[in-house]
N, C-alpha and C positions, 0 to 999 in steps of 0.2 A: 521762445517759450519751449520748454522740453516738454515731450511727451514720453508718458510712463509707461514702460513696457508692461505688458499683462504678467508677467513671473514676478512685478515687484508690488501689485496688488494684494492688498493686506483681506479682502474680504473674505477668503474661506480657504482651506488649508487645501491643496494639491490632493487629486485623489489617486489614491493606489494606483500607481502603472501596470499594464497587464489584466490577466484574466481577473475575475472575483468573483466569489460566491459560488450558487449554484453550478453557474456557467465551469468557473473551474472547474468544478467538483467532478462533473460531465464528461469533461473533454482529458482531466485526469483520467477516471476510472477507463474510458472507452478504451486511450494511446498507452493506459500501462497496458491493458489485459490485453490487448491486440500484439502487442508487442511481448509479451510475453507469451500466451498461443504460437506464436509464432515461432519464437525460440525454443519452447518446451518440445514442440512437433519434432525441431529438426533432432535435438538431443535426443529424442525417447526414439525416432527413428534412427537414429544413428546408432543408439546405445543397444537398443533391442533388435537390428537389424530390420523390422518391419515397416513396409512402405509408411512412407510421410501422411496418405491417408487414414492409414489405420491409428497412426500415431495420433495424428489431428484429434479427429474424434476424442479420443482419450483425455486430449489437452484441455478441450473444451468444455471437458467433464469436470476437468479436476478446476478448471476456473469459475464455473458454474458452482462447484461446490462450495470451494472457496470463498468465495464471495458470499453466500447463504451462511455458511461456519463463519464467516466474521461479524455478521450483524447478529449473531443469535449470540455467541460468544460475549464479545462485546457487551451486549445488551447484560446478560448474564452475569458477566466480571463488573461490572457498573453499577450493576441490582446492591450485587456484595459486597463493594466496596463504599456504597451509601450507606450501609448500616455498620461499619466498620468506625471503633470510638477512634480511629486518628487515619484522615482523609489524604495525607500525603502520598504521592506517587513518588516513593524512595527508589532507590537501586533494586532493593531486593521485591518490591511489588511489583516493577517493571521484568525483573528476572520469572516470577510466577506466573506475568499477565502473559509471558512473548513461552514461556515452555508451555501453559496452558493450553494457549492458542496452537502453537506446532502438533504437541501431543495430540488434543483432539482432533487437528487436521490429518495427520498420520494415521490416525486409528478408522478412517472412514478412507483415506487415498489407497492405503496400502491393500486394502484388502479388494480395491478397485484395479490399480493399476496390472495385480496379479492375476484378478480373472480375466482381465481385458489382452492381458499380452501372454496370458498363460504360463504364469512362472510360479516360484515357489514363493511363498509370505517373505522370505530372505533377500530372494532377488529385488520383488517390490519395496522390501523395505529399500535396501541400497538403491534402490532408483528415486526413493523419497527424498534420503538423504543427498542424492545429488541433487533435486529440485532443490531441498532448502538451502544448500550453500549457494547455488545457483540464486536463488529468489535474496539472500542477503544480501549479495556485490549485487543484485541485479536494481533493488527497489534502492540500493545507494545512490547508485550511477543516475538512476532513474528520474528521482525527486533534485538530484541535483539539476539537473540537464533541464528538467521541465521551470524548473527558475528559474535559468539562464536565461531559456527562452521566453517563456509567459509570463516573470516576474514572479516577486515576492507575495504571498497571500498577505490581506492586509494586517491580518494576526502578529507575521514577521517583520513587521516594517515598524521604524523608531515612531515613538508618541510623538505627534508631535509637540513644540514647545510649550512647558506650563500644562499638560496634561501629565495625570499620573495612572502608572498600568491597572489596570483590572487585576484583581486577586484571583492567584493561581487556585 
């Protein structure tokens, strides 16, 4: 008599491999911004000559803010776009949500990073502008890598069979 391996049990479908939920959500936010503090110090030290300490600090500020500017933003851009007569996230609403969000992040960084390292609104800006190139390749590499390792979130993982998706 064969016995039935547990992977050919039909009773409930295989749960998501990897982190989920909360838990993700958690050990995302903590491994990006840790890893990015980390990165941002040594460039802004590098970039502005001034010790890694003084840099730090700065870093922690701007991730600190960061993070405050995207819930309220977020929150904001969400308010607007629920009373919006066509609810689709096209090209061009994604184009307004991500220069939104940059602009308003700019406009509170910039005027920070120049009294903090004592430069001109010009210089800060240019140091903005390399965070954000920096933070594009950076949250690419990032969200890939955190896949790789901790799995797919369950959102990205196929229906399973005879299920059909959630309306976007």
């Amino acid at each position: 008599m064969a016995v039935p391996s547990a992977s050919s049990s039909p009773v409930s479908p295989p749960a998501a491999p990897g982190l989920q939920g909360v838990r993700r959500r958690v050990v995302y936010v903590a491994l990006y911004e840790a890893i990015a503090i980390a990165v941002a110090t040594l460039g802004l030290s590098v970039f502005t000559g001034q010790s890694a300490g003084h840099a730090g600090v700065v870093s922690v500020m701007a991730s600190a803010i960061a993070i405050v500017w995207n819930v309220a933003f977020n929150w904001a851009f969400e308010r607007w776009e629920s009373r919006q007569a066509s609810r689709h996230r096209t090209v061009g609403r994604r184009v307004v949500h991500a220069i939104g969000f940059e602009g308003g992040l700019a406009c509170v960084l910039v005027p920070v990073l120049a009294w903090w390292f004592g430069v001109s609104l010009w210089q800060a800006l240019l140091m903005d502008l390399g965070l954000l190139v920096f933070f594009l390749v950076y949250t690419f590499v990032f969200n890939w890598g955190f896949d790789r390792v901790f799995g797919l979130p369950a959102s990205a993982l196929a229906a399973p069979e005879g299920a059909t998706p959630a309306a976007a």
